[in-house]
C-alpha positions in Angstrom: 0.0 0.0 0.0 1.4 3.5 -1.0 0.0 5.8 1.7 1.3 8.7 0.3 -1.0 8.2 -3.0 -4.0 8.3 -0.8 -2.6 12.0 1.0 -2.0 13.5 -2.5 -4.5 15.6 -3.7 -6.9 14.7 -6.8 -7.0 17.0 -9.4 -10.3 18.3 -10.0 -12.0 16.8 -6.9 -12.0 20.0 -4.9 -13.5 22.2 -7.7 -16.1 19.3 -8.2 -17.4 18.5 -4.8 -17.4 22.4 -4.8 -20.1 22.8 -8.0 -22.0 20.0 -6.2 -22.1 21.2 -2.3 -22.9 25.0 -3.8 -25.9 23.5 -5.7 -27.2 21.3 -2.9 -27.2 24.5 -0.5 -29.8 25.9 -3.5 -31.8 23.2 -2.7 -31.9 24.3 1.1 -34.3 27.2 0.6 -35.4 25.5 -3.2 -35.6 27.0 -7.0 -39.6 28.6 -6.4 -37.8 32.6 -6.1 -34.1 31.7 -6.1 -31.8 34.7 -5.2 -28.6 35.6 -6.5 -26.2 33.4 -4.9 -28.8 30.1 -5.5 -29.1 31.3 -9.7 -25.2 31.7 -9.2 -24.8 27.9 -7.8 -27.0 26.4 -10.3 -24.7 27.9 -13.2 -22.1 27.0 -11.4 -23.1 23.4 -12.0 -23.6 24.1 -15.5 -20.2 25.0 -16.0 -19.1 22.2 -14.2 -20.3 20.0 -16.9 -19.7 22.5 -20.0 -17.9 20.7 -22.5 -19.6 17.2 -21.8 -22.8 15.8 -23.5 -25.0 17.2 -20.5 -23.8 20.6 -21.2 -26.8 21.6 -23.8 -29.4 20.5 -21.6 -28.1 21.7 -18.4 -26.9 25.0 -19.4 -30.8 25.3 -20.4 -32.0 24.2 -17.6 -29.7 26.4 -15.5 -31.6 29.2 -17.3 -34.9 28.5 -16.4 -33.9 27.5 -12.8 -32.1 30.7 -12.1 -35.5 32.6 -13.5 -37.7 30.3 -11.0 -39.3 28.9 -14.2 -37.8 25.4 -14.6 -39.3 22.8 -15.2 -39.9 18.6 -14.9 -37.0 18.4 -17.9 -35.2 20.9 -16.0 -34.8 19.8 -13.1 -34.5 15.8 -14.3 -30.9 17.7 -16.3 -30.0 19.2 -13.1 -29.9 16.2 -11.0 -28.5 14.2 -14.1 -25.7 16.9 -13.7 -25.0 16.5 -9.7 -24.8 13.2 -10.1 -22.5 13.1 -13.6 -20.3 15.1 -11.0 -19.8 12.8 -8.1 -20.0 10.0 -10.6 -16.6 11.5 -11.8 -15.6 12.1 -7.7 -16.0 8.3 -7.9 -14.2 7.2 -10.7 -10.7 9.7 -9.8 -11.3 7.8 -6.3 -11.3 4.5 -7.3 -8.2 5.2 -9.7 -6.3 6.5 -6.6 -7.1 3.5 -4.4 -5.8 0.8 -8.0 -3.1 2.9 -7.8 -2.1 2.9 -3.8 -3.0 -1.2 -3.7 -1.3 -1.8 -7.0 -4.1 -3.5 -8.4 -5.8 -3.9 -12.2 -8.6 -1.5 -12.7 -11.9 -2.8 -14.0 -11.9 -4.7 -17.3 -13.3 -2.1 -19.8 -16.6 -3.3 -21.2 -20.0 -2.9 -21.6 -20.4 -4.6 -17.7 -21.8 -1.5 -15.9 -20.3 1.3 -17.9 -23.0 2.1 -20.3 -26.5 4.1 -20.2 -29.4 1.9 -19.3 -31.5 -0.3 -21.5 -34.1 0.9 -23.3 -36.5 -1.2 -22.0 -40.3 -0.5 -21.6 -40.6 0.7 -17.7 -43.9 -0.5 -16.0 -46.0 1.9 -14.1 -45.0 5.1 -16.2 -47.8 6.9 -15.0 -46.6 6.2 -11.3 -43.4 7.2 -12.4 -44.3 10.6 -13.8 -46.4 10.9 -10.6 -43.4 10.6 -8.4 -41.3 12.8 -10.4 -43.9 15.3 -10.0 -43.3 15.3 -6.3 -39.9 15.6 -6.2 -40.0 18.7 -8.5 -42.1 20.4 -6.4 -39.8 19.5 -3.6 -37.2 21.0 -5.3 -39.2 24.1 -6.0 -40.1 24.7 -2.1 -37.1 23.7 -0.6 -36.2 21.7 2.1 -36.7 24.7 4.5 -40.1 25.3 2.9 -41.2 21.3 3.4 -44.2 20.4 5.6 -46.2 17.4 6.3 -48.9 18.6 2.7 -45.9 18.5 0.8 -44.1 15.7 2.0 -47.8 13.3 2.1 -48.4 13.9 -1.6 -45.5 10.9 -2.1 -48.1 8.6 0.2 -50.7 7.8 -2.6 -47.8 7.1 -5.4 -45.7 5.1 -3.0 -49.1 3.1 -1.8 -49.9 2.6 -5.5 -46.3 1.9 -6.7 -45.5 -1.0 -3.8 -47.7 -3.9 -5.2 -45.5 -3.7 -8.5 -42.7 -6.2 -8.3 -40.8 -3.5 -11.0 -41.5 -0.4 -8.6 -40.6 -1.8 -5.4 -37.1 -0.8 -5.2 -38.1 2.7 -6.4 -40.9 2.9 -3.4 -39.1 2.0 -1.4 -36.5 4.6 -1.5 -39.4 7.2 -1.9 -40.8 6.0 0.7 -37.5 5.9 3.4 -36.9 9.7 1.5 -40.4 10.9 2.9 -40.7 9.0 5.9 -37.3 11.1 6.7 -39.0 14.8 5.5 -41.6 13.7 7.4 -40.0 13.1 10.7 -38.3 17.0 10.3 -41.3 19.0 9.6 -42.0 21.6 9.2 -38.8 22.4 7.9 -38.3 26.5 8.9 -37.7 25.3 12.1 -34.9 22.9 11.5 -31.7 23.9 13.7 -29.6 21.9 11.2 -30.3 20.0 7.5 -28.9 16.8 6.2 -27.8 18.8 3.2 -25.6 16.7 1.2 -28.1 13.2 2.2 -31.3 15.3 0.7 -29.9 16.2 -2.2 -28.5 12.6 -2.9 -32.1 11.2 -1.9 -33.5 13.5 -4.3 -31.0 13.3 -7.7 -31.2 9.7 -7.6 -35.0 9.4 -6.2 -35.2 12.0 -9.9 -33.5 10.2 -12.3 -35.2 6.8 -11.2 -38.2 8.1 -12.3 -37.5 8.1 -16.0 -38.5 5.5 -17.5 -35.7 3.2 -18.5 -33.4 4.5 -16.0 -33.6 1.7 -13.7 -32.5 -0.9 -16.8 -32.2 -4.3 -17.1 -30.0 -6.1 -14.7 -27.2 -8.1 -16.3 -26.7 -11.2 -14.6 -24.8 -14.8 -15.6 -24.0 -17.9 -14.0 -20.3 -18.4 -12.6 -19.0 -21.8 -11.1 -15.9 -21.9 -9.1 -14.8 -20.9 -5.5 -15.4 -18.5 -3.1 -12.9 -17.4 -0.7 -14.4 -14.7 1.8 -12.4 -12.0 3.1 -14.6 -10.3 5.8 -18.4 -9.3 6.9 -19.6 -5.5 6.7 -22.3 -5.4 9.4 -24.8 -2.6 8.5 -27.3 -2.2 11.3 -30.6 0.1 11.6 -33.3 -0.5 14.2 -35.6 -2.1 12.5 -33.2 -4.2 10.0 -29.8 -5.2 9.4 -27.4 -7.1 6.8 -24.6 -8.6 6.3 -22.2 -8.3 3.4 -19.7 -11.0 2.6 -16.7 -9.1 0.6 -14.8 -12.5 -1.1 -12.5 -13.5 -3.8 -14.2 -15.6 -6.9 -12.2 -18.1 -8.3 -13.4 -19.4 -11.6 -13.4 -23.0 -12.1 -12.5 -22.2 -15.9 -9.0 -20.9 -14.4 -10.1 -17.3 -15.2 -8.8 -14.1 -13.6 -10.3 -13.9 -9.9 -12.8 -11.1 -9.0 -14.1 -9.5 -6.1 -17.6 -10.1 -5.6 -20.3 -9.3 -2.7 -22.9 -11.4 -1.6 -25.3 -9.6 0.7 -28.1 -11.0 3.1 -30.8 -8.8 4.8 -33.4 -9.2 7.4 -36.0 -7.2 9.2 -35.3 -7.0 13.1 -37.1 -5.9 16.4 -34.8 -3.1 17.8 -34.3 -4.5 21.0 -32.4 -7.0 18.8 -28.8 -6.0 18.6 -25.7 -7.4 18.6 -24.8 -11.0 18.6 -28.3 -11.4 18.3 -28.1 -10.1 14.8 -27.1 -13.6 13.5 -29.5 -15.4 14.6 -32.3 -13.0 12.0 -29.2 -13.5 9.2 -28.1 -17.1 9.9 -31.0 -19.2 8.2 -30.9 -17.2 5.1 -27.4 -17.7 3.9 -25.2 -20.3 4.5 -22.1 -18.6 3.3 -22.2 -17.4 6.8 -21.5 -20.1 8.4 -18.2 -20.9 6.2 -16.9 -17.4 7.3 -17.7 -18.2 10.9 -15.6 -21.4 10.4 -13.0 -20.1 8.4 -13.6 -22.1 4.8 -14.2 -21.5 1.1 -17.4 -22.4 -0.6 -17.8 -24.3 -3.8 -20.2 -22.2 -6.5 -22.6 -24.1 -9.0 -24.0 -21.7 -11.7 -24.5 -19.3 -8.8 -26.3 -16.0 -10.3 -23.6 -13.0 -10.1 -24.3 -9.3 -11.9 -22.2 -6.8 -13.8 -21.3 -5.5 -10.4 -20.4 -8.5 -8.6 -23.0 -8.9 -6.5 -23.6 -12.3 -6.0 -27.7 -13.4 -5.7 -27.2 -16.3 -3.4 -28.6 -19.3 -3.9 -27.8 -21.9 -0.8 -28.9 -24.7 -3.0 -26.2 -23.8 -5.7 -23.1 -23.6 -3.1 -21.7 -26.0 -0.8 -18.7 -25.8 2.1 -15.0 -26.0 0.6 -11.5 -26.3 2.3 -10.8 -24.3 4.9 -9.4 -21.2 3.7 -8.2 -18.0 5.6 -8.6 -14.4 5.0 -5.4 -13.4 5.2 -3.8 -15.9 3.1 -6.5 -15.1 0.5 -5.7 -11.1 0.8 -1.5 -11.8 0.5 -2.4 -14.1 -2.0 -5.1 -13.1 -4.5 -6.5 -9.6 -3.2 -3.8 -7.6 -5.2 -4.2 -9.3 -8.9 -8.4 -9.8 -8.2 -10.3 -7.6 -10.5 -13.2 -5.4 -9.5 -16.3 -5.1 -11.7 -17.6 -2.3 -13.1 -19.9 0.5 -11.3 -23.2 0.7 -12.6 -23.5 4.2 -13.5 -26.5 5.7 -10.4 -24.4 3.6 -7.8 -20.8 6.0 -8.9 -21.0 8.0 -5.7 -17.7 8.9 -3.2 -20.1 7.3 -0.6 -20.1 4.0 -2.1 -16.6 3.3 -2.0 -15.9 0.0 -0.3 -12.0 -1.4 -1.9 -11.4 -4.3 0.0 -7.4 -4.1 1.2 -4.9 -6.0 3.0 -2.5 -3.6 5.0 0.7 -4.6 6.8 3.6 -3.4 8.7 1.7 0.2 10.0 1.9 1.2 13.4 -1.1 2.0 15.2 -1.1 5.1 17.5 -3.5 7.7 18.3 -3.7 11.0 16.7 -6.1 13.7 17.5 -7.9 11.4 19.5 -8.6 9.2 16.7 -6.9 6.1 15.9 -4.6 5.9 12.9 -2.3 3.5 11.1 1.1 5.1 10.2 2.3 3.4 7.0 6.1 4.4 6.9 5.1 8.0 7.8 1.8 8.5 5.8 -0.7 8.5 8.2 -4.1 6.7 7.4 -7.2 7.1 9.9 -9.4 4.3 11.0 -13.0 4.3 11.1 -13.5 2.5 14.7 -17.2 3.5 14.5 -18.1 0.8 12.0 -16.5 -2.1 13.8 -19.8 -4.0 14.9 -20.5 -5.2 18.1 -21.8 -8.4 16.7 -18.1 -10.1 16.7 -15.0 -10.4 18.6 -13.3 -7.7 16.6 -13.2 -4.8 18.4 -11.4 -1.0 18.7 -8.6 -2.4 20.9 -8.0 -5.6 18.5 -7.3 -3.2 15.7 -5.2 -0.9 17.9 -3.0 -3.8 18.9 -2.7 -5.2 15.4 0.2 -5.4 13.1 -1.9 -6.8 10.0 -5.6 -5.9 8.6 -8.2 -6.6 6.1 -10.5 -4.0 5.9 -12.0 -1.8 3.3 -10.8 1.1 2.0 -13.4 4.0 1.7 -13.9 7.9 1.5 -15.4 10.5 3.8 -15.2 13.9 4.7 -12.7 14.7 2.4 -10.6 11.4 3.5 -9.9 8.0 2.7 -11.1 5.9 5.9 -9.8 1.8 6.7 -12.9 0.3 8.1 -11.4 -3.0 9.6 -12.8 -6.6 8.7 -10.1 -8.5 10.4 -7.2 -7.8 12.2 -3.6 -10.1 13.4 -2.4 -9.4 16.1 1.3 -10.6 18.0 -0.3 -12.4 21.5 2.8 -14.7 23.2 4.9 -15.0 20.3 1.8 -16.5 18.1 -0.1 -14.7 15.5 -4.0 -14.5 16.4 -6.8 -13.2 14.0 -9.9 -11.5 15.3 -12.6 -11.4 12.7 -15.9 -9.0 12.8 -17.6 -11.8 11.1 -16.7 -15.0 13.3 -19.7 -15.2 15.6 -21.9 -15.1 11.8 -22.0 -19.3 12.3 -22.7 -19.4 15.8 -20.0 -19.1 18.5 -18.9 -20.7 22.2 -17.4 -17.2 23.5 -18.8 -16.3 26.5 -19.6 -12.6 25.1 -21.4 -14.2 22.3 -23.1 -16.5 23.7 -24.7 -14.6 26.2 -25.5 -12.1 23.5 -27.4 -15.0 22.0 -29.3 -16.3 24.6 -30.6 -12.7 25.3 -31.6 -11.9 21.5 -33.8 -15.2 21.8 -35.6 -14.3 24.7 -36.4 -11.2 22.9 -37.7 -12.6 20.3 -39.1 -15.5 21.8 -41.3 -12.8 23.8 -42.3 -10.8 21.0 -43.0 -13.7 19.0 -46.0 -14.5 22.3 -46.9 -11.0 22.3 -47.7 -11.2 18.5 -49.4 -14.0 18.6 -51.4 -13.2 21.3 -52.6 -10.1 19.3 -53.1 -11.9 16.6 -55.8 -13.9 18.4 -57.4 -11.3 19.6 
């Protein structure tokens, strides 16, 4: 790893991230009667894309934003624009990383890298519906939202749920309202989510023309599957799991890094080691990271962006493989797959990485690895309490797996698994070994409490349910 590739400054990304924050503080008091510094941002985000295929449309629709006359196709160019922009923050990102690791970029290809399919949307009256909204979102403002506004989505999202082809796109309606909701009325708000709205609303936007969504790519790969670490995303009333592996293909092809993710609904007094016992039944792959093997794949269904859609009757348990052998071995000549082109956003970055010979220390009351004088800061926060890993593990360490991502102007190491030096002997804690079931104490316990909890809301349902 060359830290000092991930210190140097991008070219470009300042003035970019610039165009886009100026524009998303527009949004803040919205495009109905924008003033001079909200007409100035919006051509400011024009210019940002002058010279590219969006600049025609945009530069129009900057026009007729500045003059509080802009319309659906207006603002659909706009958020088309923001997006092109951080889609580009993305890309100089994930060059930087290739470069630090030493590692092939994507294969170039059609995998991810084109527009959408042309293919005939369902529900384009739905669709037109929703876009309606978030224009008129756009127009008051997120200052100017309350609760009429924000429950004109209700009917569109009630009407677009029961469509298997809509879901995905209510669902994120839905989530975006429930959260304007929850912070009406607006003028009182001591402090907005700024950059999160406007992502919400440019990507909620562009979903809603039809064809934007596509058609997902997707083929059958055979070969194995040597998991590198568990990303433990937790909300209170869900969670899930994503497995971050290496795919070997049984053909002898180049290995990729793939995903394979499993989700659940959760009561939120729930947490945890409890979590596993809600993700457990619905993925076996989790039990071959909790012991610490590969897994044999069988035409197992895998898309452009290396997401696998897990099948448990298509894999079965390998030899035992660890991470870190995987990561010295294989991480560094594994391949990537392409970024569809809504999902290139700074936020998604997630570059799995194997990092040794740092020393951990503590700087500005943070903790940091020191890579032979470049200094790279840890993101402790994500370490999940549903393992063994924990702050201290990865502050004793002297080897890690974790994945390299960007915030705040920063690259970030959220650790997977750490090695750490106890009595001469080289000891692994992984965020993912309790996934299978565990006979730690800590565990354990956590365990047996997250089934009384559910065993008690399970009688509590079904007593209502009687009723």
């Amino acid at each position: 790893m060359r830290g000092d590739l991930l210190s140097d400054p991008v070219e470009g990304l300042d003035e970019a991230l610039a165009a886009v924050d100026a524009f998303d503080e527009a949004l803040v008091a919205g495009l109905l009667r924008p003033g001079p510094a909200q007409a100035a941002a919006v051509a400011g985000l024009a210019d940002a894309v002058a010279g590219t295929p969006l600049a025609a449309r945009v530069a129009e629709a900057a026009g007729r934003a500045s003059a509080g006359a802009a319309g659906e196709d207006h603002f659909v160019a706009l958020a088309a624009a923001r997006c092109a922009l951080l889609g580009s923050v993305h890309d100089a990102l994930t060059r930087r990383i290739d470069e630090a690791v030493g590692r092939r970029a994507a294969e170039d290809g059609s995998e991810g890298s084109g527009p959408a399919s042309a293919v005939a949307d369902p529900g384009t009256n739905l669709l037109a519906a929703a876009r309606s909204w978030l224009c008129d979102l756009a127009r008051g403002g997120w200052r100017g939202i309350d609760h009429e506004l924000v429950a004109g989505a209700g009917p569109v999202v009630s009407a677009m749920l029961p469509d298997p082809g809509l879901r995905r796109r209510a669902t994120l309606l839905d989530g975006f309202a429930a959260e304007l909701a929850a912070s009406c009325p607006g003028a009182t708000l001591e402090r907005v989510p700024v950059r999160r709205w406007a992502d919400l609303w440019s990507r909620a936007l562009l979903l809603t023309v039809p064809g934007s969504a596509g058609a997902r790519s997707v083929a059958p790969v055979s070969g194995r599957l040597l998991p590198l670490g568990v990303d433990v995303q937790e909300h209170a009333t869900a969670v899930q799991a994503q497995v971050h592996a290496v795919f070997e293909p049984a053909d002898g092809g180049a290995p990729r890094l793939v995903r394979a993710g499993v989700s659940a609904p959760k009561p939120d007094t729930v947490v945890g080691a409890g979590l596993w016992q809600l993700l457990r039944p619905r993925m076996s792959l989790l039990g071959a990271v909790s012991e610490g093997c590969s897994m044999e794949l069988d035409a197992m269904p895998v898309t452009a962006e290396g997401d696998l859609i897990w099948d448990d009757e298509r894999a079965r348990p390998g030899e035992p493989a660890d991470a870190f052998a995987t990561a010295r071995v294989m991480l560094s000549t594994a391949t990537a797959a392409r970024v569809a082109p809504l999902d290139r956003h700074p936020v998604r970055i997630a570059v799995p990485v194997l990092l040794e010979g740092y020393t951990p220390r503590s700087e500005e009351d943070r903790l940091v690895f020191d890579l032979a004088g470049q200094l790279l800061a840890v993101d402790a926060d994500r370490v999940p309490a549903a393992g063994p890993l924990t702050p201290e593990a990865v502050a004793a360490s002297h080897a890690c797996v974790g994945l390299l991502r960007w915030d705040a102007g920063e690259f970030l190491l959220q650790p997977l698994a750490v090695e750490a030096t106890v009595r001469k002997k080289a000891v692994a804690a992984h965020a993912g070994a309790w996934a299978g079931g565990t006979t730690d104490k800590a565990g354990a316990r956590a365990e047996k409490a997250a089934t009384d909890a559910v065993a008690v809301l399970r009688e509590r349902a079904g007593r209502l349910l009687r009723k």
